[in-house]
PyMOL Python script that loads the backbone (N, CA, C, O; Angstrom):
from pymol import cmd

cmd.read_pdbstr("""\
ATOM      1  N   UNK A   1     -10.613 -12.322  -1.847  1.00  0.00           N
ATOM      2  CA  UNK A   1      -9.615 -11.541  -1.130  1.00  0.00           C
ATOM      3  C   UNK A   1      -8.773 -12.509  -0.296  1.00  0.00           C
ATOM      4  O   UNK A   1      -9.224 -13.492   0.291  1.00  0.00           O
ATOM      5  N   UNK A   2      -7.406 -12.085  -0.316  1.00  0.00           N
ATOM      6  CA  UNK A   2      -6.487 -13.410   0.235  1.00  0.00           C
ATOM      7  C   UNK A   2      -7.026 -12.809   1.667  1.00  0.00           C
ATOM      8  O   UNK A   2      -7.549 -11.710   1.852  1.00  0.00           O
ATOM      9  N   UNK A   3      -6.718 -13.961   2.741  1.00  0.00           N
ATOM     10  CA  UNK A   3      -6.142 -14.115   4.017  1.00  0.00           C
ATOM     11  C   UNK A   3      -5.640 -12.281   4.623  1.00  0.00           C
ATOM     12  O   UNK A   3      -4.549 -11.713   4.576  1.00  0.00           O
ATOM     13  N   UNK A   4      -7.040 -11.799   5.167  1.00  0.00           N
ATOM     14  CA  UNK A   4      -5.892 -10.283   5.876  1.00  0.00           C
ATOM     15  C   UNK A   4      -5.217 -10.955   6.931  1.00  0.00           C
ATOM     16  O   UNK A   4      -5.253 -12.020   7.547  1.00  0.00           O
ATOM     17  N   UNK A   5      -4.476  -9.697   6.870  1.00  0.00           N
ATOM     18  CA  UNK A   5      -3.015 -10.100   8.018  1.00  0.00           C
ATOM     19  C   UNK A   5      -3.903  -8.939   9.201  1.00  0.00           C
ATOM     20  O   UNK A   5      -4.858  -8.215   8.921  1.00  0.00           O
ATOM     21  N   UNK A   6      -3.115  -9.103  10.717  1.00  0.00           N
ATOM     22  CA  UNK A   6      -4.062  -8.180  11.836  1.00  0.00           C
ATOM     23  C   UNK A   6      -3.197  -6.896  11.120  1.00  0.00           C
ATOM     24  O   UNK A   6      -3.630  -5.892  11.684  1.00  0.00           O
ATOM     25  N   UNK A   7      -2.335  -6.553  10.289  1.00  0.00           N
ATOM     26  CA  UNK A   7      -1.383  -5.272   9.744  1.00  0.00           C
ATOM     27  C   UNK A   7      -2.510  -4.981   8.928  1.00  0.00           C
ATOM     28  O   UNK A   7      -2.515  -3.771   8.702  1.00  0.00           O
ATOM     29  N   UNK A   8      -3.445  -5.548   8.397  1.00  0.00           N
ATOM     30  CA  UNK A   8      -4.417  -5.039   7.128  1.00  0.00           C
ATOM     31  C   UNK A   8      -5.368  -4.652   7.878  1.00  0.00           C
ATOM     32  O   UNK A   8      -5.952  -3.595   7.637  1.00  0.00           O
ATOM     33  N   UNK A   9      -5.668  -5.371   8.834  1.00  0.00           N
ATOM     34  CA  UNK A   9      -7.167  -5.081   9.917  1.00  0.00           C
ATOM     35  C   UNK A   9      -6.868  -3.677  10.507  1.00  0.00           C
ATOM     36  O   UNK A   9      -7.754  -2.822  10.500  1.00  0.00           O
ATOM     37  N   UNK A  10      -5.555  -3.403  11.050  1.00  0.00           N
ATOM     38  CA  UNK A  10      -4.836  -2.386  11.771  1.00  0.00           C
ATOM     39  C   UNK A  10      -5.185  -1.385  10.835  1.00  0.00           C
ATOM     40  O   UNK A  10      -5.992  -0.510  11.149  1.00  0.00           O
ATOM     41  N   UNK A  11      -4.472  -1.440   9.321  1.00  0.00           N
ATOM     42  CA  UNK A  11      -4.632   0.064   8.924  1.00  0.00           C
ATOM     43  C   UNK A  11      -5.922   0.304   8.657  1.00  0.00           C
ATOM     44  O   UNK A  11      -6.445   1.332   9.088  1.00  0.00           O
ATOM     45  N   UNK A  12      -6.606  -0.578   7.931  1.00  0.00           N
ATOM     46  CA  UNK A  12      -8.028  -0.329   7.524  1.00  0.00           C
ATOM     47  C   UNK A  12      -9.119   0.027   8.346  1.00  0.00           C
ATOM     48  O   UNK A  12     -10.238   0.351   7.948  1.00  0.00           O
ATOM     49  N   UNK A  13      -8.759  -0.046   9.441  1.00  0.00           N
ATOM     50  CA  UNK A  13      -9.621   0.245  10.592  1.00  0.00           C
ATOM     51  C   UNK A  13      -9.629   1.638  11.230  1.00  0.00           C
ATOM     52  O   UNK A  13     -10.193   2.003  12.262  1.00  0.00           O
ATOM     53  N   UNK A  14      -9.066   2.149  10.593  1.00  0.00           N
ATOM     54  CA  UNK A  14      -8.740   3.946  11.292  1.00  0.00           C
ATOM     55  C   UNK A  14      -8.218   4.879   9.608  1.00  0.00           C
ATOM     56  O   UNK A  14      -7.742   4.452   8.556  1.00  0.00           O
ATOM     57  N   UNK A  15      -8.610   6.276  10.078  1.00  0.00           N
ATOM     58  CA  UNK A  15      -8.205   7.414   9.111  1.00  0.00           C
ATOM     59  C   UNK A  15      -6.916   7.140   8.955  1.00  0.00           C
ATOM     60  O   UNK A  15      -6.377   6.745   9.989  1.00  0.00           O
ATOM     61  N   UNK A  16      -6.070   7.231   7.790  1.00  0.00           N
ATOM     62  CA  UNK A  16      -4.813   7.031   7.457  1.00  0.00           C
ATOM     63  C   UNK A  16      -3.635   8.077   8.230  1.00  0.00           C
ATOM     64  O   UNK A  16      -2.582   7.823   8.814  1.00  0.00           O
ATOM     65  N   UNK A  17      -4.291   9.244   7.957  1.00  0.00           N
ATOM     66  CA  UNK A  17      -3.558  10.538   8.563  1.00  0.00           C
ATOM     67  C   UNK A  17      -2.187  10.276   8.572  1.00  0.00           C
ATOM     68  O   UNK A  17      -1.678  10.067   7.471  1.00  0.00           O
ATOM     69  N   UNK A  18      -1.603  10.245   9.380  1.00  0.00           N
ATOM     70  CA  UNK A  18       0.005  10.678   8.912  1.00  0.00           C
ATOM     71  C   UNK A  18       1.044   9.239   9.167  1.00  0.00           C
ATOM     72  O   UNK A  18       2.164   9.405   9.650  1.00  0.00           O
ATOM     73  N   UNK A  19       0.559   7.862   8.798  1.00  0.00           N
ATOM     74  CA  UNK A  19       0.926   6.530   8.998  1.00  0.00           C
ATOM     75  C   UNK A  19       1.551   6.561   7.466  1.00  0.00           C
ATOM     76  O   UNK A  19       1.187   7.016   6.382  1.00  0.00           O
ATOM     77  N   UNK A  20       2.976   5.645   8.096  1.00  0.00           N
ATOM     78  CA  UNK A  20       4.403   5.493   7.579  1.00  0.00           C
ATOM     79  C   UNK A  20       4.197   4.666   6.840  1.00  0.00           C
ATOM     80  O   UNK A  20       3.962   3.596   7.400  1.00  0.00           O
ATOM     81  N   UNK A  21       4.158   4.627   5.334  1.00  0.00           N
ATOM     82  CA  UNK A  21       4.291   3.150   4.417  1.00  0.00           C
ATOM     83  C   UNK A  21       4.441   1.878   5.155  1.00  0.00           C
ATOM     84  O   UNK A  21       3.869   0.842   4.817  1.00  0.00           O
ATOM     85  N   UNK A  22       5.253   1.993   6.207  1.00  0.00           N
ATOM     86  CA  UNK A  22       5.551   0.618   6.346  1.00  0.00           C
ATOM     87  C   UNK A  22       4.271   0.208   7.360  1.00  0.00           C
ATOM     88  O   UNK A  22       4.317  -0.923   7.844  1.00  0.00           O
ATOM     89  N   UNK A  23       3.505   0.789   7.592  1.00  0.00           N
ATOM     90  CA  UNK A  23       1.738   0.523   7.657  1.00  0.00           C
ATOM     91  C   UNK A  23       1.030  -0.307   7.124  1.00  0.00           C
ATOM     92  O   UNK A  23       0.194  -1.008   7.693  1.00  0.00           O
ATOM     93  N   UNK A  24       1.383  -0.297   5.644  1.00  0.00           N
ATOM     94  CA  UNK A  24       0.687  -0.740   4.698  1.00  0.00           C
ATOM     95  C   UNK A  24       0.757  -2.188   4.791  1.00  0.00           C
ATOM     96  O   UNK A  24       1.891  -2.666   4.803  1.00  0.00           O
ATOM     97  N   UNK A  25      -0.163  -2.922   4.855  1.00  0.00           N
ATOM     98  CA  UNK A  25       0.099  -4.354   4.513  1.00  0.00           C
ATOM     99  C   UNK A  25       0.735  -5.135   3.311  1.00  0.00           C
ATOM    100  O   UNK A  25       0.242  -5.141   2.183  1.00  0.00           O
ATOM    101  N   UNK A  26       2.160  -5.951   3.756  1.00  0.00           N
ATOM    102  CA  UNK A  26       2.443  -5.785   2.427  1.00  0.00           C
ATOM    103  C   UNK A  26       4.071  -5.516   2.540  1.00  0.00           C
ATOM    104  O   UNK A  26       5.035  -6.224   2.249  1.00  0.00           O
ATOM    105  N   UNK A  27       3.966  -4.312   3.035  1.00  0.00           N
ATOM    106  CA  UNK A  27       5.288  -3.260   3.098  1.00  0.00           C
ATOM    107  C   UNK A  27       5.749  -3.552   4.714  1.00  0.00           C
ATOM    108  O   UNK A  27       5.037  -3.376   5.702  1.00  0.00           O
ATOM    109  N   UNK A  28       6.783  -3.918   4.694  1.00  0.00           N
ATOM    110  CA  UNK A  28       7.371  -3.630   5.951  1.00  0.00           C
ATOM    111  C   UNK A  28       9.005  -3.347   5.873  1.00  0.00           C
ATOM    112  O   UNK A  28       9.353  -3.244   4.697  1.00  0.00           O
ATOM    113  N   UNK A  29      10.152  -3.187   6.858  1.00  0.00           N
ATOM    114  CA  UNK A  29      10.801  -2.514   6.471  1.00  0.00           C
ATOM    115  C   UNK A  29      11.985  -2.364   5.724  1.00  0.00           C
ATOM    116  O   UNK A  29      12.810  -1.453   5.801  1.00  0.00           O
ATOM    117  N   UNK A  30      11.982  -3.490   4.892  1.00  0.00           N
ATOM    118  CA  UNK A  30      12.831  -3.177   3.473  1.00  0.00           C
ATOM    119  C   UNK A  30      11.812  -3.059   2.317  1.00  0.00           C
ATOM    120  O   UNK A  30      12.385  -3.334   1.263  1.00  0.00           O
ATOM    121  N   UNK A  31      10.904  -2.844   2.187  1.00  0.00           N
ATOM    122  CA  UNK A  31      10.176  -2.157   1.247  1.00  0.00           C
ATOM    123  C   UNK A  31       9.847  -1.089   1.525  1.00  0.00           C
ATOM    124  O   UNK A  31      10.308  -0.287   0.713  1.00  0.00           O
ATOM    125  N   UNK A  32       9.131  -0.529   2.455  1.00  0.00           N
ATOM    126  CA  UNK A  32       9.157   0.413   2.907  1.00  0.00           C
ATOM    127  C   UNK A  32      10.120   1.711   3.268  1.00  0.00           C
ATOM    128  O   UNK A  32       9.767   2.885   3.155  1.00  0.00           O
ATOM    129  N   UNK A  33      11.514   1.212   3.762  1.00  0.00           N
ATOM    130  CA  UNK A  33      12.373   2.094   3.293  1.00  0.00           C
ATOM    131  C   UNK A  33      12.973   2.223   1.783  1.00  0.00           C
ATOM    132  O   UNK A  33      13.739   3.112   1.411  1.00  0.00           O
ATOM    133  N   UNK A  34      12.590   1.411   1.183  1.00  0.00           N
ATOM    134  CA  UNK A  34      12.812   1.759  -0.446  1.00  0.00           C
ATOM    135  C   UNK A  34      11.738   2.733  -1.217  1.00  0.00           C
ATOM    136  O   UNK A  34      11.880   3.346  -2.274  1.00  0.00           O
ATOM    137  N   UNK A  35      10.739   2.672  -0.425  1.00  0.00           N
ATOM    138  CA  UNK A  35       9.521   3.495  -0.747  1.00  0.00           C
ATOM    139  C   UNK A  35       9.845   4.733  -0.429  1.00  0.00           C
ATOM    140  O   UNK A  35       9.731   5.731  -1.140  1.00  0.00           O
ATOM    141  N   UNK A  36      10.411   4.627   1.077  1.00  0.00           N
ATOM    142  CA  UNK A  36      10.989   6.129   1.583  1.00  0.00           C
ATOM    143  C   UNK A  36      12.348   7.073   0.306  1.00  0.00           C
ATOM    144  O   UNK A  36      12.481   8.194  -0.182  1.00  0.00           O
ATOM    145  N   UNK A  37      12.924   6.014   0.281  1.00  0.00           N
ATOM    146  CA  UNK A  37      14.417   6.866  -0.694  1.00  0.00           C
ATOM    147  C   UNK A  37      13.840   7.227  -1.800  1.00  0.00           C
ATOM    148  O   UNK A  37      14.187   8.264  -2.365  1.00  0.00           O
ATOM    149  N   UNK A  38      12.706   6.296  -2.367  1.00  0.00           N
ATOM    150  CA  UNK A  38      11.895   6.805  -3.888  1.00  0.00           C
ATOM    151  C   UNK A  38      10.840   8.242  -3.292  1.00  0.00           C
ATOM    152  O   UNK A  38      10.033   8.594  -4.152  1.00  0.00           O
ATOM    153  N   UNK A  39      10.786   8.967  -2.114  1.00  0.00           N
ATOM    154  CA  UNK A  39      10.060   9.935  -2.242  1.00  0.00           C
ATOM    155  C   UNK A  39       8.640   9.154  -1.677  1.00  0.00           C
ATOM    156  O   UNK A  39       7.726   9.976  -1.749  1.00  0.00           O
ATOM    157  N   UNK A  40       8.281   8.196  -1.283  1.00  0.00           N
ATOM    158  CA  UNK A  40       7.239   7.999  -0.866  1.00  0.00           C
ATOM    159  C   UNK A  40       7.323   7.875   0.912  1.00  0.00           C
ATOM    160  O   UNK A  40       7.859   6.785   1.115  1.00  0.00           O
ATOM    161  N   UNK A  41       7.104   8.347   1.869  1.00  0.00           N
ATOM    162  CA  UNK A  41       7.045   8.468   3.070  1.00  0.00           C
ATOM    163  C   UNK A  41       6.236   8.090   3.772  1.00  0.00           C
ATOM    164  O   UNK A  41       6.338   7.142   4.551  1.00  0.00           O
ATOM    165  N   UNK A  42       5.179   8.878   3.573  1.00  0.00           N
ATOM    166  CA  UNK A  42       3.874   8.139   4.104  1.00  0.00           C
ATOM    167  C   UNK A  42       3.031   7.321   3.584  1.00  0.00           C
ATOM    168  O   UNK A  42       3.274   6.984   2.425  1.00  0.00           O
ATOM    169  N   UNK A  43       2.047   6.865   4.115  1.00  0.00           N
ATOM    170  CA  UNK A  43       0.722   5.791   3.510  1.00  0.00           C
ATOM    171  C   UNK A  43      -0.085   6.769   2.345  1.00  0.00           C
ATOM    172  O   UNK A  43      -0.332   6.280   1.242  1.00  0.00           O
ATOM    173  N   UNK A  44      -0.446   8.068   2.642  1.00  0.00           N
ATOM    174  CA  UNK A  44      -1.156   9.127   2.330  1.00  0.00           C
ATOM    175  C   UNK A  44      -0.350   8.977   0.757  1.00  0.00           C
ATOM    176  O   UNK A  44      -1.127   8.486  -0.061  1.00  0.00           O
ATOM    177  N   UNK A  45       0.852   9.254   0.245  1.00  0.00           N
ATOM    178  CA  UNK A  45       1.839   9.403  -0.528  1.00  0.00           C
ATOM    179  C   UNK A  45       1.628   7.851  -1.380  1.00  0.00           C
ATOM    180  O   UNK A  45       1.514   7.782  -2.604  1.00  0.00           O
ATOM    181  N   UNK A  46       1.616   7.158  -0.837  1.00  0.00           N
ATOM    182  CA  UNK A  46       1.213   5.528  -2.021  1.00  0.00           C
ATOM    183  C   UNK A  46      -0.065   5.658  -2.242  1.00  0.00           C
ATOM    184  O   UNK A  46      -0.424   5.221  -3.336  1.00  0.00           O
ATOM    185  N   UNK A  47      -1.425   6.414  -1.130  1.00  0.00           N
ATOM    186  CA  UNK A  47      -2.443   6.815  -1.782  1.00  0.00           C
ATOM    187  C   UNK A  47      -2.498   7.379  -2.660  1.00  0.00           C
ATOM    188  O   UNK A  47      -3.353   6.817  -3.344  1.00  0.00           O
ATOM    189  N   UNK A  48      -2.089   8.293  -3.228  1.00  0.00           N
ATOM    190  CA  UNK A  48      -1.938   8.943  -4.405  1.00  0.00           C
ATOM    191  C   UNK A  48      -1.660   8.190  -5.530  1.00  0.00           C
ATOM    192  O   UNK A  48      -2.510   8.045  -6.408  1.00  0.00           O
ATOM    193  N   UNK A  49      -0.170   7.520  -5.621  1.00  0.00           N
ATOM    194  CA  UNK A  49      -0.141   6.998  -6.528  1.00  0.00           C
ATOM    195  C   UNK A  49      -1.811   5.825  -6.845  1.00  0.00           C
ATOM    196  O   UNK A  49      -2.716   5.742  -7.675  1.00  0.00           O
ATOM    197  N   UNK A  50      -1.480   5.308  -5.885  1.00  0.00           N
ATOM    198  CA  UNK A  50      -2.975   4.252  -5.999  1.00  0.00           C
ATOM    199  C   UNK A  50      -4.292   5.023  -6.849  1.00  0.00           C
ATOM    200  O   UNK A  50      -4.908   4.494  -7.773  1.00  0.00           O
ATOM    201  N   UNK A  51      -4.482   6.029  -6.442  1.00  0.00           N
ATOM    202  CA  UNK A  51      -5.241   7.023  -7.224  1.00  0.00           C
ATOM    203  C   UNK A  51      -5.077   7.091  -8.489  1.00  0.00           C
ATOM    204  O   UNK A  51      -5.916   6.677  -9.290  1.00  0.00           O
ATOM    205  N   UNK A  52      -3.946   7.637  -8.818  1.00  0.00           N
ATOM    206  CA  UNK A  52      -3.413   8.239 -10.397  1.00  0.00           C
ATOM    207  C   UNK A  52      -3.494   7.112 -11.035  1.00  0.00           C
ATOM    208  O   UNK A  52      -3.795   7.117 -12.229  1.00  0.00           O
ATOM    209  N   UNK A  53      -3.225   5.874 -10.318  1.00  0.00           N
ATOM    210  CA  UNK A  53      -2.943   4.601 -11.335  1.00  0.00           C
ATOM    211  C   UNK A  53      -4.919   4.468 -11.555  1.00  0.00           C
ATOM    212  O   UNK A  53      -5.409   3.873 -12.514  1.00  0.00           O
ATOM    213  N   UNK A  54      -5.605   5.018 -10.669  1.00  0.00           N
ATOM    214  CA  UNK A  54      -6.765   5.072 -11.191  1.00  0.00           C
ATOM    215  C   UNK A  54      -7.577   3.106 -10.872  1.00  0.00           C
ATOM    216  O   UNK A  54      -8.254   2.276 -11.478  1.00  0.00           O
ATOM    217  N   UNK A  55      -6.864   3.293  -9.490  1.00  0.00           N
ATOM    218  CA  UNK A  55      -7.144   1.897  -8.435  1.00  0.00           C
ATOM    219  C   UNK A  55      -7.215   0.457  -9.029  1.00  0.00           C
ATOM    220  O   UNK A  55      -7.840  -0.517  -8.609  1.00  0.00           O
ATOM    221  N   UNK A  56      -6.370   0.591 -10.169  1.00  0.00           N
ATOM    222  CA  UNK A  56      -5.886  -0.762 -11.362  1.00  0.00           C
ATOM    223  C   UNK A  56      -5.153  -1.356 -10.466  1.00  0.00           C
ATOM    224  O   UNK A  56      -4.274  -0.894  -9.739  1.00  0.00           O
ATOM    225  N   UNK A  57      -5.605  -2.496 -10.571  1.00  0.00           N
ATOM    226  CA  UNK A  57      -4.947  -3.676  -9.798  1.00  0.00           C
ATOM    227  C   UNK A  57      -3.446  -3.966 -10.650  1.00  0.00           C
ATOM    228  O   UNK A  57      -2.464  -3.706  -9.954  1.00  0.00           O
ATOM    229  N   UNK A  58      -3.173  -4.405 -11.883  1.00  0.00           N
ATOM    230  CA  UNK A  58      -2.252  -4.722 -12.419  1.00  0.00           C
ATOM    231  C   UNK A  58      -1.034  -3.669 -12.594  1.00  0.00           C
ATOM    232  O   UNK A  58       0.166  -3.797 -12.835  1.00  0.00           O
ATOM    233  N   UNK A  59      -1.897  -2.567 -12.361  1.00  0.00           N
ATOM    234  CA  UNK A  59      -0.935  -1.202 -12.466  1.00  0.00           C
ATOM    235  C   UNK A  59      -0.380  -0.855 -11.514  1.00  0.00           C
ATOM    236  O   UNK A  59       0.749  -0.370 -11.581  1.00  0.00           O
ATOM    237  N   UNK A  60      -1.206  -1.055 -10.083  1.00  0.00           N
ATOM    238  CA  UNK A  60      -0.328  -0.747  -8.985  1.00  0.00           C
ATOM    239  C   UNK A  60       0.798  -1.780  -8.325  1.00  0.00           C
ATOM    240  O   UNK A  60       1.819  -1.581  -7.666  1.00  0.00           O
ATOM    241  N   UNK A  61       0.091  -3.050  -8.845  1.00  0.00           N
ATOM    242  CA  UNK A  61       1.335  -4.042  -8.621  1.00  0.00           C
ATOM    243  C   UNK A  61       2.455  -3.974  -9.551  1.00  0.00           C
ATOM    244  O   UNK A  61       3.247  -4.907  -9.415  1.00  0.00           O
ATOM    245  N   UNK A  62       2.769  -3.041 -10.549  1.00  0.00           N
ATOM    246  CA  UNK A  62       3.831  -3.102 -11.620  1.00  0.00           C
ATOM    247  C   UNK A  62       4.516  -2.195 -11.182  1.00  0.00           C
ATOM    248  O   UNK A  62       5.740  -2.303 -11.254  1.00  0.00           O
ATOM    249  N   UNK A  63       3.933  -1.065 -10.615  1.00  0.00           N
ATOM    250  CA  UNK A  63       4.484   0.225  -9.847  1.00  0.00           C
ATOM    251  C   UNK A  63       5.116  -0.247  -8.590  1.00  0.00           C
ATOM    252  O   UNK A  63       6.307  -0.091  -8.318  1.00  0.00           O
ATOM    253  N   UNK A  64       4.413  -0.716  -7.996  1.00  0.00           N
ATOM    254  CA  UNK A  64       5.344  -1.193  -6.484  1.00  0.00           C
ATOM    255  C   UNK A  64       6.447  -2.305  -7.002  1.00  0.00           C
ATOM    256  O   UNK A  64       7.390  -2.373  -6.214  1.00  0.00           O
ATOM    257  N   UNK A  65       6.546  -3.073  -7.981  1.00  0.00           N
ATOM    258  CA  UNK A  65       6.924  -3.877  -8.121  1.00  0.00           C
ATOM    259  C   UNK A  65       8.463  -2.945  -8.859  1.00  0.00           C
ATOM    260  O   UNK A  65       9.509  -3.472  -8.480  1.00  0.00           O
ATOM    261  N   UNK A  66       8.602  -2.134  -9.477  1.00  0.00           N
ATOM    262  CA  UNK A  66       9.309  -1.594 -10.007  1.00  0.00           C
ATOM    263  C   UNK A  66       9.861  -0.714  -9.098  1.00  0.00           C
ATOM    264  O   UNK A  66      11.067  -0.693  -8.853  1.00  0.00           O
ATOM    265  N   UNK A  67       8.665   0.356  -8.343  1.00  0.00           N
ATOM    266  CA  UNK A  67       9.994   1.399  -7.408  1.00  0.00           C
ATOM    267  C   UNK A  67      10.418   0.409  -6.004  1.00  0.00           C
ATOM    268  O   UNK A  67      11.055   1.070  -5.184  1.00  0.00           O
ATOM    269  N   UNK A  68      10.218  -0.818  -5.652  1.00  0.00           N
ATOM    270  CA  UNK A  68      10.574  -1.234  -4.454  1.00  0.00           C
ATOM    271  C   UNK A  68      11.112  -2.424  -4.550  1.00  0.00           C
ATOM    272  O   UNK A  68      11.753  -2.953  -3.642  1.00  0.00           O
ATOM    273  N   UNK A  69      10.844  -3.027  -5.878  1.00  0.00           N
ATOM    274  CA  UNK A  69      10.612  -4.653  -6.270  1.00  0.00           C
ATOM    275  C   UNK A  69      10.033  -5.228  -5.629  1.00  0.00           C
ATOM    276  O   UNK A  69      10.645  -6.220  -5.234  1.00  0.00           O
ATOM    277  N   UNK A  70       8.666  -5.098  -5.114  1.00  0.00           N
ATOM    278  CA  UNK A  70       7.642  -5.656  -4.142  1.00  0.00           C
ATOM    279  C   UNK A  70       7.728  -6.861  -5.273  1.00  0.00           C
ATOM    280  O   UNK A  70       7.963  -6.868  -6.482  1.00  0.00           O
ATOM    281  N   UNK A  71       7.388  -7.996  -4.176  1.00  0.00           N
ATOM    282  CA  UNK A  71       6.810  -9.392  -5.280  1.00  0.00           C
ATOM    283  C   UNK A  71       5.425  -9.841  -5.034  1.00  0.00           C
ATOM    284  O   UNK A  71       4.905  -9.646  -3.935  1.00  0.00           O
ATOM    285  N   UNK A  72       4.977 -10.264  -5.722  1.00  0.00           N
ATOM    286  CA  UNK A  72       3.336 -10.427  -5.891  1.00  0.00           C
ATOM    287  C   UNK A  72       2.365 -10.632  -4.855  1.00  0.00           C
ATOM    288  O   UNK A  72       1.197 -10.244  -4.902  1.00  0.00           O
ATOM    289  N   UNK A  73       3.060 -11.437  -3.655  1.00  0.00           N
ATOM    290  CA  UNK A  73       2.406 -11.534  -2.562  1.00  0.00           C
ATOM    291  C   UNK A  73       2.253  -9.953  -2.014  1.00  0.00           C
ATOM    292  O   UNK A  73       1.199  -9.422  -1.662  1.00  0.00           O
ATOM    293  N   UNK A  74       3.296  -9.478  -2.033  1.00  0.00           N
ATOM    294  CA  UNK A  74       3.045  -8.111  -0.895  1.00  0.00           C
ATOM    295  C   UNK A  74       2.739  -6.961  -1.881  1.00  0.00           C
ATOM    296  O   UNK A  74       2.267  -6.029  -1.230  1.00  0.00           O
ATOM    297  N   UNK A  75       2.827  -6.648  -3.248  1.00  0.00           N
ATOM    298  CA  UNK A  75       1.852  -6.054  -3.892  1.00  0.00           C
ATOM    299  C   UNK A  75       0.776  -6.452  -3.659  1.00  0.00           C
ATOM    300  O   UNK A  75       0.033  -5.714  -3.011  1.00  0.00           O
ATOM    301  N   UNK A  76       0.342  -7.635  -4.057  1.00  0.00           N
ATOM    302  CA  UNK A  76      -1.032  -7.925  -4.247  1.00  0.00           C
ATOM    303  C   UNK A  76      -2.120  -7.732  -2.110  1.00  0.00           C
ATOM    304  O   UNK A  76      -3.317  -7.711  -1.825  1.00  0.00           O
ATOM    305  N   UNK A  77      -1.271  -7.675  -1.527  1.00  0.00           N
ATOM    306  CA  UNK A  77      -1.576  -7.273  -0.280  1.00  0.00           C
ATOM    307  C   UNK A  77      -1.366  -6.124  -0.029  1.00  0.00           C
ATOM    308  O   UNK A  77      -2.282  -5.698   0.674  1.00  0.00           O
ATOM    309  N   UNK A  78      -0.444  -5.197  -0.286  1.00  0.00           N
ATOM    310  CA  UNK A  78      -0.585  -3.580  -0.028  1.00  0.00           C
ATOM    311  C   UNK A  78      -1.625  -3.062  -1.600  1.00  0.00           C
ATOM    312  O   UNK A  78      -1.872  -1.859  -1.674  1.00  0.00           O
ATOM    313  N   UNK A  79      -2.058  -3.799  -2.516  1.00  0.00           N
ATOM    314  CA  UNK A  79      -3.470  -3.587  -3.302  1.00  0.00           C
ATOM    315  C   UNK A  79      -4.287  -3.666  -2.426  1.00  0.00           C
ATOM    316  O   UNK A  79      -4.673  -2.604  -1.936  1.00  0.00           O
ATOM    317  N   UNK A  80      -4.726  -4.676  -2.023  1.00  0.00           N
ATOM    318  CA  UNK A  80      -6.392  -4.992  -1.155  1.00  0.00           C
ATOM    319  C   UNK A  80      -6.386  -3.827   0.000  1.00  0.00           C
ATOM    320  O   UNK A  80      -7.374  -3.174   0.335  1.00  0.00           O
ATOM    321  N   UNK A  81      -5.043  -3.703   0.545  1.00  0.00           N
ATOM    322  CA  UNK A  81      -5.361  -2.820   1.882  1.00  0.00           C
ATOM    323  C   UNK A  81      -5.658  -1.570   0.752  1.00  0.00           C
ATOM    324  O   UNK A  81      -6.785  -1.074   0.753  1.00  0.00           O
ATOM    325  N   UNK A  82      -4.983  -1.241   0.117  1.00  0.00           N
ATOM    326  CA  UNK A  82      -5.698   0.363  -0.456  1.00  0.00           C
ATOM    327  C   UNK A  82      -6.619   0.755  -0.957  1.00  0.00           C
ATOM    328  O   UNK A  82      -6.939   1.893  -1.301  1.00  0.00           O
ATOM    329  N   UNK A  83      -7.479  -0.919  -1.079  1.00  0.00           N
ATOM    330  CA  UNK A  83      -8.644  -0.895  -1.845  1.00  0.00           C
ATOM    331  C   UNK A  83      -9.961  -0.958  -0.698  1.00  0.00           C
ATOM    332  O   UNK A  83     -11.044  -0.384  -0.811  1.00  0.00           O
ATOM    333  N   UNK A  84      -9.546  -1.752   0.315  1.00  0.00           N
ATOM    334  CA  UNK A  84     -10.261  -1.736   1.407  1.00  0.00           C
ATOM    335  C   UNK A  84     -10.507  -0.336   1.878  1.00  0.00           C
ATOM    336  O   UNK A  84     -11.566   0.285   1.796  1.00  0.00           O
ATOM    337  N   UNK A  85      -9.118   0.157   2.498  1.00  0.00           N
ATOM    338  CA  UNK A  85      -9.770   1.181   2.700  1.00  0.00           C
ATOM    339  C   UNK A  85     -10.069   2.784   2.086  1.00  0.00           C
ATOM    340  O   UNK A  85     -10.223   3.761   2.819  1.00  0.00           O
ATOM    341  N   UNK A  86     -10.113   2.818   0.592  1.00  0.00           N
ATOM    342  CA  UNK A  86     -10.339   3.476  -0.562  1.00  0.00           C
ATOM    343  C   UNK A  86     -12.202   3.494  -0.269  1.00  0.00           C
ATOM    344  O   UNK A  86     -12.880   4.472   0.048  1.00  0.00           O
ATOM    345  N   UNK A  87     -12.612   2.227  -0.479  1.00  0.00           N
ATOM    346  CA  UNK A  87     -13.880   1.388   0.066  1.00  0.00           C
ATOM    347  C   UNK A  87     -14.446   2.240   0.717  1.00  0.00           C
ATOM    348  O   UNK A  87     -15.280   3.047   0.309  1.00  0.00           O
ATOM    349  N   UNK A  88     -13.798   2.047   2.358  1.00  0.00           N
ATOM    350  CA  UNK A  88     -14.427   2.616   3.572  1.00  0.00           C
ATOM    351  C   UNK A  88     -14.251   4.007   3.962  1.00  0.00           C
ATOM    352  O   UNK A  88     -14.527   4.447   5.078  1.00  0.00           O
ATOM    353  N   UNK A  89     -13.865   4.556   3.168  1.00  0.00           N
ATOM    354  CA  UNK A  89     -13.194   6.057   3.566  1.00  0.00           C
ATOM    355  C   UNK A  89     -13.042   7.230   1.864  1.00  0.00           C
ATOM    356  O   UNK A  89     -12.763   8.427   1.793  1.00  0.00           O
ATOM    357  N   UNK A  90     -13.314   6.377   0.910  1.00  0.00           N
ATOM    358  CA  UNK A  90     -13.510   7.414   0.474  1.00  0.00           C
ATOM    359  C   UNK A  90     -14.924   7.551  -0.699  1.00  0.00           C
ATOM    360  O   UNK A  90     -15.199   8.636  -1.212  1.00  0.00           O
TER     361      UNK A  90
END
""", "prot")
cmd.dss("prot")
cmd.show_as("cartoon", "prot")
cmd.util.cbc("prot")
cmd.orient("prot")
């Protein structure tokens, strides 16, 4: 697991509840508002997708990488945070 950032320690450390994509480690706010215009708003809302993709690493980085153009570093870091706390919470 790369290097967490204190943004990965932050979300993973508490119930997600109603925290803004740009939460996510990874995402901050030009990805995150691209997440917003694609219909994704909250953290809860990329959970899902993270879900459906059925918690595939290569899949969720192709997805972020496509609706936001995340690049590999901050996919591959808003992966671990959803996996972390996927982990601890569900």
């Amino acid at each position: 697991m790369p290097n967490l950032t204190q943004k990965h320690k932050n979300f993973v450390s508490e119930p997600m509840k109603e925290k803004s994509v740009k939460k996510l480690a990874g995402i901050g706010n030009v990805l995150g508002a691209r997440l917003e215009d694609n219909g994704f708003k909250k953290a809860r809302d990329v959970l899902g997708q993270f879900l459906l993709l059925k918690q595939d690493r290569e899949s969720f980085k192709n997805w972020l990488h496509q609706i936001c153009f995340a690049g590999n570093k901050q996919s591959d870091d808003c992966y671990c945070c959803m996996r972390e706390w996927c982990d601890s919470y569900l």
